[in-house]
Predicted model as a PDB file, atoms N, CA, C, CB and O in Angstrom, pLDDT in the B-factor column:
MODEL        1                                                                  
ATOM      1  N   UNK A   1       0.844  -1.189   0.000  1.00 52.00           N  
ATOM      2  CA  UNK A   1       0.000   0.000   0.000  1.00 52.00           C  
ATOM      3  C   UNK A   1       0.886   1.249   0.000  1.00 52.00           C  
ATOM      4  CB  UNK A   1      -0.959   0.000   1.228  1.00 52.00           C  
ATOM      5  O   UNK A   1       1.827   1.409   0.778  1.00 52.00           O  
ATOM      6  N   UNK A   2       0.463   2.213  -1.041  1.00 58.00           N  
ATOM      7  CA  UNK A   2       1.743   3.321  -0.949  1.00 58.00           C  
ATOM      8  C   UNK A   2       0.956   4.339   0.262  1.00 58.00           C  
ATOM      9  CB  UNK A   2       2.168   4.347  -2.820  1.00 58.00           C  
ATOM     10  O   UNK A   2      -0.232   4.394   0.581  1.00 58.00           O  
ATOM     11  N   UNK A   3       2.132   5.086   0.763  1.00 69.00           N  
ATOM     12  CA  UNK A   3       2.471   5.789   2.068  1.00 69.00           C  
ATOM     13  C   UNK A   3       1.704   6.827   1.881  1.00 69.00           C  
ATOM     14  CB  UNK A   3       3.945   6.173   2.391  1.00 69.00           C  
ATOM     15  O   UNK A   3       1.501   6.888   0.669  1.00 69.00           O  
ATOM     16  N   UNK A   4       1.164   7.683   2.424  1.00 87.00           N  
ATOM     17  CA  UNK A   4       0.367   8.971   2.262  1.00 87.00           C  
ATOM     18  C   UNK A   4       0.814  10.163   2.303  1.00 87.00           C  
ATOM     19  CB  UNK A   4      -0.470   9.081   3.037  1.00 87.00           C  
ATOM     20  O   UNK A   4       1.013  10.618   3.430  1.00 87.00           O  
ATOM     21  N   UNK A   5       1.040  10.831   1.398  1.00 92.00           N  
ATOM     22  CA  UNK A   5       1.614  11.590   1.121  1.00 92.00           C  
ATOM     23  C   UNK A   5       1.380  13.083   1.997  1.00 92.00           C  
ATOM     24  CB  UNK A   5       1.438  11.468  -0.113  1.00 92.00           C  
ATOM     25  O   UNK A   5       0.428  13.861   2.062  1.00 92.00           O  
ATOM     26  N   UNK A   6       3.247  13.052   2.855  1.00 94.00           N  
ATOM     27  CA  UNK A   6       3.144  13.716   3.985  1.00 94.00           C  
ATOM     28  C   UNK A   6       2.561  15.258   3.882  1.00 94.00           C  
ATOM     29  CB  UNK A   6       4.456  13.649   4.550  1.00 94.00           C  
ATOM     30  O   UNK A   6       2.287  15.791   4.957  1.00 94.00           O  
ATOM     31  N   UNK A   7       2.370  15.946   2.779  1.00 94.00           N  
ATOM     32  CA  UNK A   7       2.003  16.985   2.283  1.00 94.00           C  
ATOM     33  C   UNK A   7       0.581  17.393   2.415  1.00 94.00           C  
ATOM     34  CB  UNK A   7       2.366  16.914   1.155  1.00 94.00           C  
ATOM     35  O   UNK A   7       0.180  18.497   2.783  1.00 94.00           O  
ATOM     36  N   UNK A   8      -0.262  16.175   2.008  1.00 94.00           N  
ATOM     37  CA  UNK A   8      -2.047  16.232   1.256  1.00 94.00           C  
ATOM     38  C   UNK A   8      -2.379  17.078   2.163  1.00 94.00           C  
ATOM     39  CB  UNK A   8      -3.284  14.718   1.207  1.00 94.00           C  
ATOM     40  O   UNK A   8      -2.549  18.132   1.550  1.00 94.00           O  
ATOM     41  N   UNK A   9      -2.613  17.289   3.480  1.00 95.00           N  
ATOM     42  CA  UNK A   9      -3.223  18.223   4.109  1.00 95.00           C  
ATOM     43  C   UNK A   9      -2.938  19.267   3.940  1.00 95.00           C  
ATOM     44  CB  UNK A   9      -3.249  18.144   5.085  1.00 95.00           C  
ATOM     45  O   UNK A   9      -3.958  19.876   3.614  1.00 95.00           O  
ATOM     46  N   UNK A  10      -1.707  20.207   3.975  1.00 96.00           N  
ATOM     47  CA  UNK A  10      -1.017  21.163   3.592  1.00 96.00           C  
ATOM     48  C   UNK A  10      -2.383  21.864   2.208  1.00 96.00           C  
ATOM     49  CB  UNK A  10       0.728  20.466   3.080  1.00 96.00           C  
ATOM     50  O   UNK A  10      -3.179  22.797   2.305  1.00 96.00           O  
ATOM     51  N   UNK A  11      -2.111  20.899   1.063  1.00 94.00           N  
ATOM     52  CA  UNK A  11      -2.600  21.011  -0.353  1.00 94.00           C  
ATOM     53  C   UNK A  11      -4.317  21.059  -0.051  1.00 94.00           C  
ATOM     54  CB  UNK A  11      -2.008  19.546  -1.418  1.00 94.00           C  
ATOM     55  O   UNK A  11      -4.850  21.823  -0.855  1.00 94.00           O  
ATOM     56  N   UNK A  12      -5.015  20.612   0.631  1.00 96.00           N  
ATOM     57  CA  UNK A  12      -6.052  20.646   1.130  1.00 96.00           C  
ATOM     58  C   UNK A  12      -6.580  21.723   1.558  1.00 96.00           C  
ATOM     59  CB  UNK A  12      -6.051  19.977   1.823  1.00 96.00           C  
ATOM     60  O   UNK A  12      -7.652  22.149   1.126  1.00 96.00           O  
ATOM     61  N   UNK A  13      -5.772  22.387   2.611  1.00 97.00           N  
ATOM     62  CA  UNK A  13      -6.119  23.524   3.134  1.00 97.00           C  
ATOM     63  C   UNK A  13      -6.161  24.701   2.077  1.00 97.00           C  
ATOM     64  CB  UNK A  13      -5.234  23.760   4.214  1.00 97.00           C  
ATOM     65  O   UNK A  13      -6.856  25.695   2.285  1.00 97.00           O  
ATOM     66  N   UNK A  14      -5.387  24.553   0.924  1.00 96.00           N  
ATOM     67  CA  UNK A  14      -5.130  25.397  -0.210  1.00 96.00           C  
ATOM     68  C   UNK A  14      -6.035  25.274  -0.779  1.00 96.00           C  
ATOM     69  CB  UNK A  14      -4.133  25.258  -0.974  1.00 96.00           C  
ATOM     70  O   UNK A  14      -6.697  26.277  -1.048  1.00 96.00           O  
ATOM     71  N   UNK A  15      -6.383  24.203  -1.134  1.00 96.00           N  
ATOM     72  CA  UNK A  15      -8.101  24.745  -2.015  1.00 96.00           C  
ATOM     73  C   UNK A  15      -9.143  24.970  -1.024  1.00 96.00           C  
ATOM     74  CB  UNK A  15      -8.941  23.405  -3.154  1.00 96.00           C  
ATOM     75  O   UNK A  15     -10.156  25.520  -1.456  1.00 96.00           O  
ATOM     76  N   UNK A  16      -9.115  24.659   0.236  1.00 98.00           N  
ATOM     77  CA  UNK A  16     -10.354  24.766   0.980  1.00 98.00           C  
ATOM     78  C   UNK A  16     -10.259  26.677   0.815  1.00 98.00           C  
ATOM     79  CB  UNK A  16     -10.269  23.871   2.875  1.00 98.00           C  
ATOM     80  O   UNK A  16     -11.170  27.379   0.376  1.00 98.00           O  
ATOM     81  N   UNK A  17      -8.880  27.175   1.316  1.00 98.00           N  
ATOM     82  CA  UNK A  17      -8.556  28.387   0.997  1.00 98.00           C  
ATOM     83  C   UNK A  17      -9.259  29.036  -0.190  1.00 98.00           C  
ATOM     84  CB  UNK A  17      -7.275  28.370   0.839  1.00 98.00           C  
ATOM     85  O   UNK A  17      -9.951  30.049  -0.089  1.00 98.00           O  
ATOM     86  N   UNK A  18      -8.969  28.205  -1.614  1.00 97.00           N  
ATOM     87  CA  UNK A  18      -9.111  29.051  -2.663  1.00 97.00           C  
ATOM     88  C   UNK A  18     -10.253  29.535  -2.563  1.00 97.00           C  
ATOM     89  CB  UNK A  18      -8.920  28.565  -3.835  1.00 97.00           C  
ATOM     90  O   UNK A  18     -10.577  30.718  -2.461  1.00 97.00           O  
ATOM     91  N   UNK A  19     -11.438  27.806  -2.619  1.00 98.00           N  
ATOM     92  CA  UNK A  19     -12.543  28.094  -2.758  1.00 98.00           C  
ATOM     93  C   UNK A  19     -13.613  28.892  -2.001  1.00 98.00           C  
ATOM     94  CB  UNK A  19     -12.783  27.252  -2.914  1.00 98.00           C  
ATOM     95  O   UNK A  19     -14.769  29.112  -2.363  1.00 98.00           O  
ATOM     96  N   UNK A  20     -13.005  29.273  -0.895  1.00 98.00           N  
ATOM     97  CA  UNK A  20     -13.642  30.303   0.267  1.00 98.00           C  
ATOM     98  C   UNK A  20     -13.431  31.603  -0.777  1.00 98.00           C  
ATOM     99  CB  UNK A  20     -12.611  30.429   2.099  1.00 98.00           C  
ATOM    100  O   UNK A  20     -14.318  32.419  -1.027  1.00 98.00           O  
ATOM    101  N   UNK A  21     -12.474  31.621  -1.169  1.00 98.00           N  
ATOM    102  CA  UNK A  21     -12.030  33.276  -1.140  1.00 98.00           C  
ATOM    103  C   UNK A  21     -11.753  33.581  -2.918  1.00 98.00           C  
ATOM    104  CB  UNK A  21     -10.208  33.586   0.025  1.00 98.00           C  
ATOM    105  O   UNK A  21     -10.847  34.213  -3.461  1.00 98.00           O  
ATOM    106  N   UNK A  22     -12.987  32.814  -3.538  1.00 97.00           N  
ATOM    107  CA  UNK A  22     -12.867  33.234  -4.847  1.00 97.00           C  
ATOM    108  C   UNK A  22     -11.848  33.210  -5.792  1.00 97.00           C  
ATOM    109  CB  UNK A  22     -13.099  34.196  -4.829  1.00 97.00           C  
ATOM    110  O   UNK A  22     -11.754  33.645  -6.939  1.00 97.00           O  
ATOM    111  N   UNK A  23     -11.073  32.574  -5.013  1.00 96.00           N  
ATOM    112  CA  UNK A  23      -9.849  32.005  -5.827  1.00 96.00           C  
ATOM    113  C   UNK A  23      -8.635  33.425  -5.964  1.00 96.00           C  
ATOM    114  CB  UNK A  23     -10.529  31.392  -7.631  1.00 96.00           C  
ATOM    115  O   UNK A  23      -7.846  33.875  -6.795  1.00 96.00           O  
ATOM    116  N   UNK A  24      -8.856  33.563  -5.314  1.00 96.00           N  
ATOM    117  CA  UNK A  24      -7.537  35.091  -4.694  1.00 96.00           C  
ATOM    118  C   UNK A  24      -6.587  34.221  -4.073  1.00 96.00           C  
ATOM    119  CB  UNK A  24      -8.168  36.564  -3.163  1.00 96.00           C  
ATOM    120  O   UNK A  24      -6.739  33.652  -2.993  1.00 96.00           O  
ATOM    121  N   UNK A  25      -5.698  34.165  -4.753  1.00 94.00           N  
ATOM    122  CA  UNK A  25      -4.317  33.718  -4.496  1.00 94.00           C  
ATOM    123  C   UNK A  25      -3.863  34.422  -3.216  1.00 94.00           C  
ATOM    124  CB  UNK A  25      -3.339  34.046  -5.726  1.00 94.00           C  
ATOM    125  O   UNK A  25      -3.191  33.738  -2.443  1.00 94.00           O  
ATOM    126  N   UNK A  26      -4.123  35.657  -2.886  1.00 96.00           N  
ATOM    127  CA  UNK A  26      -3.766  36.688  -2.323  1.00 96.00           C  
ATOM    128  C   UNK A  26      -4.330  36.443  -0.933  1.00 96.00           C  
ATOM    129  CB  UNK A  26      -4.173  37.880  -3.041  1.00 96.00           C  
ATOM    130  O   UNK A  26      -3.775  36.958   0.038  1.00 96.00           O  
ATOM    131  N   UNK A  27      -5.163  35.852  -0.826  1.00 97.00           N  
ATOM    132  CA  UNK A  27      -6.012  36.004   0.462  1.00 97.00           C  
ATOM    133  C   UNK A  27      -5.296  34.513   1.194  1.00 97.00           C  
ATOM    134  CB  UNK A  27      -8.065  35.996   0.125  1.00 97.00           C  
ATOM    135  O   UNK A  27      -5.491  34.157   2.356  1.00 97.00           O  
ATOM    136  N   UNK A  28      -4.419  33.777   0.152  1.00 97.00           N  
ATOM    137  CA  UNK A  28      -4.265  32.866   0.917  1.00 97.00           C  
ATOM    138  C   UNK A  28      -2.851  32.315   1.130  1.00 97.00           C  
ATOM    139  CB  UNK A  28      -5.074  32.036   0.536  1.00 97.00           C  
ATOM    140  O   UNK A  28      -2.342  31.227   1.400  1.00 97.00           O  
ATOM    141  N   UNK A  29      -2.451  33.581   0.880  1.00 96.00           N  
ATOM    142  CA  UNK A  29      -0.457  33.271   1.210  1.00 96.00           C  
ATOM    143  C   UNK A  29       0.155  32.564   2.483  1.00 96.00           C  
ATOM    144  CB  UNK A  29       0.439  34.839   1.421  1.00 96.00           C  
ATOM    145  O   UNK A  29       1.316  32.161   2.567  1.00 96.00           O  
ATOM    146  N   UNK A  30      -1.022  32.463   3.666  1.00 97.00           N  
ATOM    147  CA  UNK A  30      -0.379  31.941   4.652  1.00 97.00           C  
ATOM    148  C   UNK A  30      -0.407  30.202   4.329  1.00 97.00           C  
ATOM    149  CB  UNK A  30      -1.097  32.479   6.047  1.00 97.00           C  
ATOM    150  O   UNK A  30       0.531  29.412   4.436  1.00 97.00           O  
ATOM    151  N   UNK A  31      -1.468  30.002   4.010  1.00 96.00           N  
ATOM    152  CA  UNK A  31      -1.697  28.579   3.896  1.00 96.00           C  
ATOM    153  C   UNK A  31      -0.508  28.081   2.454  1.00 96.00           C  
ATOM    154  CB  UNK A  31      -3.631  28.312   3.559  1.00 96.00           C  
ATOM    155  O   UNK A  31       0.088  27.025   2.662  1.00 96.00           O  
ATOM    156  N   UNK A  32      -0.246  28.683   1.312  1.00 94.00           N  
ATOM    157  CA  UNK A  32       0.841  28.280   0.159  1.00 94.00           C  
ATOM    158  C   UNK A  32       1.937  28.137   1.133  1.00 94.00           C  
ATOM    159  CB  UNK A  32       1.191  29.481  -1.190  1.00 94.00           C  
ATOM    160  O   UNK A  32       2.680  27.157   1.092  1.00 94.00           O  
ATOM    161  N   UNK A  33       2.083  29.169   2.099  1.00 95.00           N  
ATOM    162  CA  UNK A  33       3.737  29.280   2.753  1.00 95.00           C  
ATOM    163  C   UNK A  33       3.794  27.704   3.327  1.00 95.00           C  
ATOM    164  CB  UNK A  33       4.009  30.726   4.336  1.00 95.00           C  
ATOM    165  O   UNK A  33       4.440  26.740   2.916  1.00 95.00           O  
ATOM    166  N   UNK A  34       2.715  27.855   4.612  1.00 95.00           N  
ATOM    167  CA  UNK A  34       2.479  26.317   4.460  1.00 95.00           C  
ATOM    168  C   UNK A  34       2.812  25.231   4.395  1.00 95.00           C  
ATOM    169  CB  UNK A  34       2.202  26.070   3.961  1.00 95.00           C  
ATOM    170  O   UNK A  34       3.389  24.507   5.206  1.00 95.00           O  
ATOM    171  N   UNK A  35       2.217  24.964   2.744  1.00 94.00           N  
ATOM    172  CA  UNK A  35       2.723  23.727   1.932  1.00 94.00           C  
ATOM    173  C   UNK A  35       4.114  23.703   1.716  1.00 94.00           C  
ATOM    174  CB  UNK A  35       2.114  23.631   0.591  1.00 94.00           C  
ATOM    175  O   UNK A  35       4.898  22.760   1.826  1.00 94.00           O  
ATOM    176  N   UNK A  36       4.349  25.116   1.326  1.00 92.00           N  
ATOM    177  CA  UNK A  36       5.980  24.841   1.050  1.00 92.00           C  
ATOM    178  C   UNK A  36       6.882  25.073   2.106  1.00 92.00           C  
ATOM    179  CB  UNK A  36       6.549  25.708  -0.042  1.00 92.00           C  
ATOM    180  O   UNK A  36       8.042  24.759   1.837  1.00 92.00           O  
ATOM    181  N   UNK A  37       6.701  25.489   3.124  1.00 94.00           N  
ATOM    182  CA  UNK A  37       7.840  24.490   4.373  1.00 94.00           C  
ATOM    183  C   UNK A  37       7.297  23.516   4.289  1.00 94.00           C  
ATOM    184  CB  UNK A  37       8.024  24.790   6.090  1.00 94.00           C  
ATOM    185  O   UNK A  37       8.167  22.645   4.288  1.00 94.00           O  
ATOM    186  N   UNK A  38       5.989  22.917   4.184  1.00 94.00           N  
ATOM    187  CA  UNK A  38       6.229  21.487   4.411  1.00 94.00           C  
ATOM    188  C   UNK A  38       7.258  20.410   2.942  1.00 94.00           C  
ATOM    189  CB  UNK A  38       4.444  20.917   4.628  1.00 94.00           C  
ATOM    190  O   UNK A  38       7.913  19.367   2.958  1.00 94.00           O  
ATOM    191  N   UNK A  39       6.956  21.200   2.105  1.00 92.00           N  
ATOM    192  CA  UNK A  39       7.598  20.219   1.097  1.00 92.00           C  
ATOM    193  C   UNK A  39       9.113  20.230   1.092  1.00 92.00           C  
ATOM    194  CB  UNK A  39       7.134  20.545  -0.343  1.00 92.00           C  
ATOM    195  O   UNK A  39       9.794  19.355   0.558  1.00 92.00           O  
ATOM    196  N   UNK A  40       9.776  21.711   1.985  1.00 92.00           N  
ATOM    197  CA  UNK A  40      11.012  21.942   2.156  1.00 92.00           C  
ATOM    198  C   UNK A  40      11.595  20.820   3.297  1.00 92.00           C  
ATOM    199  CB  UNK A  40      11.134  23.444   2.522  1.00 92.00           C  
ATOM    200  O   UNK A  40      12.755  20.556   3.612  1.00 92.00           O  
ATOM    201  N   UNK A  41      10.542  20.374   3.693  1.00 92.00           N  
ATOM    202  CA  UNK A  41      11.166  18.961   4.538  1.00 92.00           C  
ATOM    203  C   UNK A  41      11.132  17.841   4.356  1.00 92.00           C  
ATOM    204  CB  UNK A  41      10.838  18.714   5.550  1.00 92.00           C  
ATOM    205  O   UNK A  41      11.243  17.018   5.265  1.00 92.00           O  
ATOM    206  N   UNK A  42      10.906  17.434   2.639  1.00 87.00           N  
ATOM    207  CA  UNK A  42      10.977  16.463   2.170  1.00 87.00           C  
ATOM    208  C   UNK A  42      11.887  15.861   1.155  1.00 87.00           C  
ATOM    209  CB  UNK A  42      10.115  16.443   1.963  1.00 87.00           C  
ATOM    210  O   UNK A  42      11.152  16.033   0.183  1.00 87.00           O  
ATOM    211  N   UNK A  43      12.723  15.404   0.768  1.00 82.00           N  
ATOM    212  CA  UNK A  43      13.140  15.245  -0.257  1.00 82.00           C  
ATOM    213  C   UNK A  43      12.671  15.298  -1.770  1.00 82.00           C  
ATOM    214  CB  UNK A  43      13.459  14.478   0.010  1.00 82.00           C  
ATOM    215  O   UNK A  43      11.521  14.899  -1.949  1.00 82.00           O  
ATOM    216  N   UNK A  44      13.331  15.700  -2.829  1.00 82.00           N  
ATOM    217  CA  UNK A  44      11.884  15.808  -3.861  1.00 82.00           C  
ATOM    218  C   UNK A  44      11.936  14.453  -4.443  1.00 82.00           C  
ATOM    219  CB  UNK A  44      11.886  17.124  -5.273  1.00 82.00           C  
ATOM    220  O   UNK A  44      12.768  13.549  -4.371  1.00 82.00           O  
ATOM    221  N   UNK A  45      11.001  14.557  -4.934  1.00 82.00           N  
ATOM    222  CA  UNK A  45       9.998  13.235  -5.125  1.00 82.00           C  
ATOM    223  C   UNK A  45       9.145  12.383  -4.049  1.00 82.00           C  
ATOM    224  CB  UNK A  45      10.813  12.221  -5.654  1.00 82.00           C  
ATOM    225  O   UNK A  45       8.520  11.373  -4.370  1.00 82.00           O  
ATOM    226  N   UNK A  46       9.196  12.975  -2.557  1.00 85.00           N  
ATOM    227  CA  UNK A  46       8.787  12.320  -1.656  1.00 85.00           C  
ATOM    228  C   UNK A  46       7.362  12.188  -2.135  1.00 85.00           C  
ATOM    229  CB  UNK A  46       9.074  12.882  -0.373  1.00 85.00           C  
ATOM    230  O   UNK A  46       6.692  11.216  -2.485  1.00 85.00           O  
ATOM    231  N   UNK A  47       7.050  13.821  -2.013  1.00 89.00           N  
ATOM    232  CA  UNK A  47       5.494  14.362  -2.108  1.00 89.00           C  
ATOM    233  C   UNK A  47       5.053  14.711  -3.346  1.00 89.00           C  
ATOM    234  CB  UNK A  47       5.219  15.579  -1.316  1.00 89.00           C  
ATOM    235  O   UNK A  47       5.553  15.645  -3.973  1.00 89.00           O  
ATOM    236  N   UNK A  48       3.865  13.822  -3.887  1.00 89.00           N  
ATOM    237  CA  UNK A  48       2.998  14.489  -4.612  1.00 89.00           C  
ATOM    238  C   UNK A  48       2.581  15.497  -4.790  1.00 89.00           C  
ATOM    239  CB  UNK A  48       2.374  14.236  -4.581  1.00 89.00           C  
ATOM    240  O   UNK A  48       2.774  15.909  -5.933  1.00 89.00           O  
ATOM    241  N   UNK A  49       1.978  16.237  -4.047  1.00 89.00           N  
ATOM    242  CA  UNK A  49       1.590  17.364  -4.527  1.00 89.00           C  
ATOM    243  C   UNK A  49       2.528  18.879  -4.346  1.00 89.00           C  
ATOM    244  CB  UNK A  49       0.319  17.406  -3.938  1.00 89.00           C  
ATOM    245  O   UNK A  49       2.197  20.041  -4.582  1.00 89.00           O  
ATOM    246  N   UNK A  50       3.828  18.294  -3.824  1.00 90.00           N  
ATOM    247  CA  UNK A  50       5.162  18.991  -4.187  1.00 90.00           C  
ATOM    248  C   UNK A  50       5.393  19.607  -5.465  1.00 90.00           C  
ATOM    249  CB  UNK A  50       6.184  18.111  -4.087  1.00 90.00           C  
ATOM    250  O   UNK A  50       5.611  20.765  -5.821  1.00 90.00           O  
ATOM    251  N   UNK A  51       5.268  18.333  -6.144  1.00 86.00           N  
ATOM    252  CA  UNK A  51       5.942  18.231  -7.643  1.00 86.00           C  
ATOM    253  C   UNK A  51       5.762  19.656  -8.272  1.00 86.00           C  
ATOM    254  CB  UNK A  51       5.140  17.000  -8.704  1.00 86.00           C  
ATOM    255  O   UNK A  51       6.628  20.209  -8.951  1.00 86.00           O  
ATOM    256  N   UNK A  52       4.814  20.063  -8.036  1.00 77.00           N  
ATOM    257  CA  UNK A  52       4.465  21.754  -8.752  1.00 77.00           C  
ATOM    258  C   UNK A  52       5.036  22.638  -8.473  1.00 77.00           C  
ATOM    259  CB  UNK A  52       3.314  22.417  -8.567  1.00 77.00           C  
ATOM    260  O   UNK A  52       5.279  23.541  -9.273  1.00 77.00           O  
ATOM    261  N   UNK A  53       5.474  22.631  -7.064  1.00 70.00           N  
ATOM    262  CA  UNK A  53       6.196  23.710  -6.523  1.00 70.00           C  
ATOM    263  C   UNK A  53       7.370  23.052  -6.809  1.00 70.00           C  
ATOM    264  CB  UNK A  53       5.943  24.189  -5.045  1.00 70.00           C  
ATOM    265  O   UNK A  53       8.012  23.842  -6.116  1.00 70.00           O  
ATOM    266  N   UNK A  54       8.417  22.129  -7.313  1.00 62.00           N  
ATOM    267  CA  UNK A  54       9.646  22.109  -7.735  1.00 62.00           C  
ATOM    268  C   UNK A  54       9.749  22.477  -8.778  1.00 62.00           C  
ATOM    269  CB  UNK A  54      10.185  21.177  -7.674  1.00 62.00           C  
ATOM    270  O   UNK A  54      10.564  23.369  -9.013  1.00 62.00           O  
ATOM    271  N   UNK A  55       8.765  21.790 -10.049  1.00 62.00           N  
ATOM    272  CA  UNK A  55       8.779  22.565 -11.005  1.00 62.00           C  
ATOM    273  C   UNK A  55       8.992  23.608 -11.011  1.00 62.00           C  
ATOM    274  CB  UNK A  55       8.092  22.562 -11.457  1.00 62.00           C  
ATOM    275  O   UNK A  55       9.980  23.987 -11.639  1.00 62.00           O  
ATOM    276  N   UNK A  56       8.172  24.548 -10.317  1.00 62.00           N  
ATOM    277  CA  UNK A  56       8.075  26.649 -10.938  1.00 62.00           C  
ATOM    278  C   UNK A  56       9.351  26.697 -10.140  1.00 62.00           C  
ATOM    279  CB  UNK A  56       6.336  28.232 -10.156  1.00 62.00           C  
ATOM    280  O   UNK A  56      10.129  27.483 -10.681  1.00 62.00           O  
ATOM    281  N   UNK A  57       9.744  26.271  -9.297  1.00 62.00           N  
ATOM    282  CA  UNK A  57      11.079  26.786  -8.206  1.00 62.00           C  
ATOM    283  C   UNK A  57      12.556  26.732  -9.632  1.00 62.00           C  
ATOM    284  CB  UNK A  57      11.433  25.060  -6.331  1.00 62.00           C  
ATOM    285  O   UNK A  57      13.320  27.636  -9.969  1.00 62.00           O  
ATOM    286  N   UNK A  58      12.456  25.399 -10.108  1.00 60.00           N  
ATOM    287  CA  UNK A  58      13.509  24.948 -11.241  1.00 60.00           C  
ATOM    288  C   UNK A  58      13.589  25.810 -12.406  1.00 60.00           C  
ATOM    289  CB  UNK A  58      13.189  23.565 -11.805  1.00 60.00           C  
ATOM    290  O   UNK A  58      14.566  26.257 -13.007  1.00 60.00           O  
ATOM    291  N   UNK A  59      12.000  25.976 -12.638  1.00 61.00           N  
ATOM    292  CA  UNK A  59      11.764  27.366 -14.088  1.00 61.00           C  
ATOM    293  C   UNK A  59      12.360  28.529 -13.300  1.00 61.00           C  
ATOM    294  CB  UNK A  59       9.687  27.920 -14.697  1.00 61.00           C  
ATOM    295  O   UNK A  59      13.578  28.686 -13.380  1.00 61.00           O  
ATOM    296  N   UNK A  60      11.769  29.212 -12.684  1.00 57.00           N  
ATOM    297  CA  UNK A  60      12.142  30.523 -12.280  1.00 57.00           C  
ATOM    298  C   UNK A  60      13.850  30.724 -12.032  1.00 57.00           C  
ATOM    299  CB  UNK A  60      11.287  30.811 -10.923  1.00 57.00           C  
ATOM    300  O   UNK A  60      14.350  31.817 -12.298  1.00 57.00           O  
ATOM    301  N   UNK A  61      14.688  29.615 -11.514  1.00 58.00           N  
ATOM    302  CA  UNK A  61      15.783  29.316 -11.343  1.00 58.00           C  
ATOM    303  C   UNK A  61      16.319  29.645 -12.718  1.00 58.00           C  
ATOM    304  CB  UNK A  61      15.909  28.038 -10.806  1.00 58.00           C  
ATOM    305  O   UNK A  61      17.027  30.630 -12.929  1.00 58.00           O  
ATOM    306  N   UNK A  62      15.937  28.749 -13.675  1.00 62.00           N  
ATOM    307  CA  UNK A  62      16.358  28.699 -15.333  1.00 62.00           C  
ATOM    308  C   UNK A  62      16.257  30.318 -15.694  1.00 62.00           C  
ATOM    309  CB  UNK A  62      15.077  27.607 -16.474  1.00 62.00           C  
ATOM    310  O   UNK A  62      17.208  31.048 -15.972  1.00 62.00           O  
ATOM    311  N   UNK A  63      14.844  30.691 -15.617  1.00 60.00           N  
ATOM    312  CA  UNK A  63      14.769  32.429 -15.913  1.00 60.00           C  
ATOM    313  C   UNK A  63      15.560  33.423 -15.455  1.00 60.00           C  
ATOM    314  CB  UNK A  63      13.663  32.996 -15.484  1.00 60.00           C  
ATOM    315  O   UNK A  63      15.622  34.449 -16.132  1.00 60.00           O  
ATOM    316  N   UNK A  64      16.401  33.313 -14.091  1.00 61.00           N  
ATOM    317  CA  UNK A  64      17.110  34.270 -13.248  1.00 61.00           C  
ATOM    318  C   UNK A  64      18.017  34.100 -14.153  1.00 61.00           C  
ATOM    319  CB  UNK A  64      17.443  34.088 -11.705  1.00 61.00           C  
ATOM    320  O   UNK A  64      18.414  35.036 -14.847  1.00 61.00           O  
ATOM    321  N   UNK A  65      18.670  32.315 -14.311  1.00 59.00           N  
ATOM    322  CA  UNK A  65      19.817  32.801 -14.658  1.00 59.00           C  
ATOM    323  C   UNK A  65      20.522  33.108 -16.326  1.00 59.00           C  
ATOM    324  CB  UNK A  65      20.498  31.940 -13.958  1.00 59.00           C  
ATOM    325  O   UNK A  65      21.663  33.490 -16.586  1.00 59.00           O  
ATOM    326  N   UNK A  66      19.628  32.853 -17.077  1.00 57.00           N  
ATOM    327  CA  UNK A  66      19.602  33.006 -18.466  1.00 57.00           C  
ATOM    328  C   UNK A  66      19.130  34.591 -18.827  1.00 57.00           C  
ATOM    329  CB  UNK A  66      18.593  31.861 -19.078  1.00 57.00           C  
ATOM    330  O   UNK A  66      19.086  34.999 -19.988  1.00 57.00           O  
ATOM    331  N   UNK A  67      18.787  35.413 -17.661  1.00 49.00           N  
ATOM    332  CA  UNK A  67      18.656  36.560 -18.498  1.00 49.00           C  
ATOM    333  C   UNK A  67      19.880  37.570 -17.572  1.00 49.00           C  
ATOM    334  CB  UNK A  67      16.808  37.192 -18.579  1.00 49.00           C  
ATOM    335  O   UNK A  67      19.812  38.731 -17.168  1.00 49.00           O  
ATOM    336  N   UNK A  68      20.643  36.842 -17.502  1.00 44.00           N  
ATOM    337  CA  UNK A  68      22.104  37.566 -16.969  1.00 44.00           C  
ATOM    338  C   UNK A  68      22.923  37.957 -18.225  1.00 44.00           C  
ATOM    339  CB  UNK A  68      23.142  36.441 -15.976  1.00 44.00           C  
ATOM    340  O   UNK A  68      24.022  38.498 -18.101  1.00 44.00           O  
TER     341      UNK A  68                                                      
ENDMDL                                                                          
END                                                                             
């Protein structure tokens, strides 16, 4: 049986967030911060619903440093 992914609640609270608040990203910065200390204590690939936030972390990385 695979392990439960130590994150899901974190990611949970984020849409319970969105969908309260009309989907304003803005209204819900405490709960994103959140998820991502929690995913900062995982190795990547631990967590599923990580994977998104490594992605944009890796792009934005690529963007800083290619427009030097």
């Amino acid at each position: 049986m695979p392990q439960k992914d130590p994150c899901q609640k974190q990611a949970c609270e984020i849409q319970k967030c969105l969908q309260a608040n009309n989907y304003m990203e803005s209204k819900c910065q405490a709960v994103i911060h959140e998820l991502r200390k929690c995913c900062a204590r995982y190795p990547k690939g631990r967590s599923l619903v990580c994977s998104g936030f490594e992605k944009e972390e890796e792009e934005n990385l690529t963007l800083k440093s290619g427009s030097k």
